[in-house]
C-alpha positions in Angstrom: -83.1 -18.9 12.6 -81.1 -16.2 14.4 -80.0 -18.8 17.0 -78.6 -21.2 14.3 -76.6 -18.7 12.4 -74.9 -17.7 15.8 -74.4 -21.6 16.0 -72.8 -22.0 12.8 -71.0 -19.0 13.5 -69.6 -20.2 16.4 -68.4 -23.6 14.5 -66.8 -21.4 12.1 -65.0 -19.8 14.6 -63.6 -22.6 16.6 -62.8 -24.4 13.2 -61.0 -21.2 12.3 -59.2 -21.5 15.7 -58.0 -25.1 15.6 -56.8 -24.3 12.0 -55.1 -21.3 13.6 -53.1 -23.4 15.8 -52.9 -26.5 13.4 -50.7 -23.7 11.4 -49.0 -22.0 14.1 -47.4 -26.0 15.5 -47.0 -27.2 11.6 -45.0 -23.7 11.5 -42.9 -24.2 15.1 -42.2 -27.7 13.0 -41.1 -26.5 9.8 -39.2 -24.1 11.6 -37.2 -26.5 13.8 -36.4 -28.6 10.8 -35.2 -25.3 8.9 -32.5 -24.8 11.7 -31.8 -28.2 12.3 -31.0 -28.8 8.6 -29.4 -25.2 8.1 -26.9 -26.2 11.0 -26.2 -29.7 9.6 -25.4 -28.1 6.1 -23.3 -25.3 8.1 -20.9 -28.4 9.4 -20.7 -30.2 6.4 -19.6 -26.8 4.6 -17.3 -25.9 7.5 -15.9 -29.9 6.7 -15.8 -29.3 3.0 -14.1 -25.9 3.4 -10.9 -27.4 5.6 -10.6 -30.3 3.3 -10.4 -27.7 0.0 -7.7 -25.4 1.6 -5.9 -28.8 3.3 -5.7 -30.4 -1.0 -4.6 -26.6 -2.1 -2.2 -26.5 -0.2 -1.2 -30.0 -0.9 -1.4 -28.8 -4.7 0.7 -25.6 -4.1 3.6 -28.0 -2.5 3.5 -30.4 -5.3 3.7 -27.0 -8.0 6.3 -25.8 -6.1 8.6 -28.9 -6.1 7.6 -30.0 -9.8 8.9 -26.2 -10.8 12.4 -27.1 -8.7 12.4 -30.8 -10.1 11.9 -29.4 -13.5 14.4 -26.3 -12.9 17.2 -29.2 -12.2 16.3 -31.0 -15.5 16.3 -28.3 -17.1 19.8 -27.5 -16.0 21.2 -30.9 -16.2 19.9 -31.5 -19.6 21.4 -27.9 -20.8 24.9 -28.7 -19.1 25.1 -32.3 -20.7 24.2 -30.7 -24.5 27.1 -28.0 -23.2 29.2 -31.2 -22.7 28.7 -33.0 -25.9 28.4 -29.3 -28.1 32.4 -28.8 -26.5 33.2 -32.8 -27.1 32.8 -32.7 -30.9 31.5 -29.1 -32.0 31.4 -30.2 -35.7 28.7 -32.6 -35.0 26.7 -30.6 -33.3 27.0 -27.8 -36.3 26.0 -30.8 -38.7 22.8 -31.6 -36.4 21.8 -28.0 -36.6 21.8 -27.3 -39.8 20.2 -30.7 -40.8 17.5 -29.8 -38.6 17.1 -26.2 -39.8 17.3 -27.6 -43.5 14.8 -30.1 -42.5 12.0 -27.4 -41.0 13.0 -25.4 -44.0 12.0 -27.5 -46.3 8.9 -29.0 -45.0 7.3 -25.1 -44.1 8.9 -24.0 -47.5 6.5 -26.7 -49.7 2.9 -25.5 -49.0 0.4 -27.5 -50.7 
């Protein structure tokens, strides 16, 4: 009986062993894919990251001129009330006060 334990011992072993290096290639594999996938997501983020700064500073441009553009309006529209205010200074006083009666009287009557 002694000679088939040693026997089944054995089998254990070299099952034990095959499993060993079953584990050892499935973890060579796993670890290939790992750093294959790792380096494919590294260029796609390296991608992703010039694109982002590239429409930032697409964005900042476009900020930057819709400030002027809106700096110029700004001034235009306030020079052509200047214009019309010294044109006829009596309507403009009429305007005013009809507006300021007008926001008067609708925050004056709470219901």
């Amino acid at each position: 009986m002694k000679k088939q334990d040693t026997q089944e011992t054995q089998k254990i072993h070299e099952a034990l062993a095959l499993l060993n290096e079953a584990a050892h290639e499935s973890k060579e594999d796993i670890s290939e894919l790992i750093t294959s996938k790792y380096e494919a997501l590294k260029g796609v983020l390296h991608d992703l990251e010039a694109d982002v700064k590239g429409k930032v500073q697409h964005g900042a441009e476009y900020l930057s001129e819709l400030k002027e553009s809106a700096a110029e309006r700004g001034k235009d529209a306030a020079l052509r009330v200047d214009h019309k205010v010294h044109e006829d200074p009596w309507k403009a006083i009429g305007i005013s006060a009809l507006c300021a009666f007008t926001i008067g009287f609708v925050l004056g009557h709470k219901k």
